[in-house]
GUTIKE-570789 format. One line per 8 residues: number of its first residue (from 1); their letters; for each residue x, y, z of C-alpha. Coordinates in Angstrom, 2 decimals. Example, Ala and Ser with C-alpha at 12.3 -4.5 7.8 and 13.67 -1.06 7.14 Angstrom:
1	as	12.30 -4.50 7.80  13.67 -1.06 7.14
***
This chain:
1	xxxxxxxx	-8.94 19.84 3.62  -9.91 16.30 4.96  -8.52 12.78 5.49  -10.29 9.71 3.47  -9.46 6.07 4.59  -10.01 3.49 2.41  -9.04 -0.08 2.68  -9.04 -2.87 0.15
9	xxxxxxxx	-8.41 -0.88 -2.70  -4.80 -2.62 -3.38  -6.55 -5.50 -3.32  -9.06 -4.68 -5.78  -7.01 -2.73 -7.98  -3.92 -5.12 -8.25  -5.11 -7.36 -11.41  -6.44 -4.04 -12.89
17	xxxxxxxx	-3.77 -2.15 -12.67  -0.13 -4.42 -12.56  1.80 -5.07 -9.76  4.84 -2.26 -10.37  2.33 0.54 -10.62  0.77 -0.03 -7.19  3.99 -1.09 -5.30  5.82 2.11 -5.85
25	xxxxxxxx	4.15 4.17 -3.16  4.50 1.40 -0.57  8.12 1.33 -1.79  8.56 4.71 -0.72  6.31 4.41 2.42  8.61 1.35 3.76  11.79 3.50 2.57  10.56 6.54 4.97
33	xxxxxxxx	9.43 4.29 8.02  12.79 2.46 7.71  14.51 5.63 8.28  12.44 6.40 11.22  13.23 3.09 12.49  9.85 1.68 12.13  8.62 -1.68 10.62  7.59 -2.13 7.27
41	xxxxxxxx	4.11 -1.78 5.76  2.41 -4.91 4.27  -0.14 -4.41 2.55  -2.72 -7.74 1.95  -2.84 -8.95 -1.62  -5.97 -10.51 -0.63  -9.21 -8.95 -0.26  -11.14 -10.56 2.93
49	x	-14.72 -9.25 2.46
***
């Protein structure tokens, strides 16, 4: 088993794939870390490169 990181993929994906589809999972992410007592995740809308 291994760990990819990829970045810029919201980004990219967001006009291909709608808003609601790609928001869930950072949803749930910010749910979890709010629990913890952490700061939410923002994810850029923008890509930069």
């Amino acid at each position: 088993m291994g760990l990819t990181v990829a970045v810029g993929l919201y980004a990219q994906n967001l006009a291909k794939e709608g808003e609601e589809f790609l928001e869930e999972p950072f949803n749930q992410l910010n749910e979890v870390l709010a629990e913890n007592g952490m700061a939410p995740h923002t994810e850029p809308r923008v890509r930069t490169c």
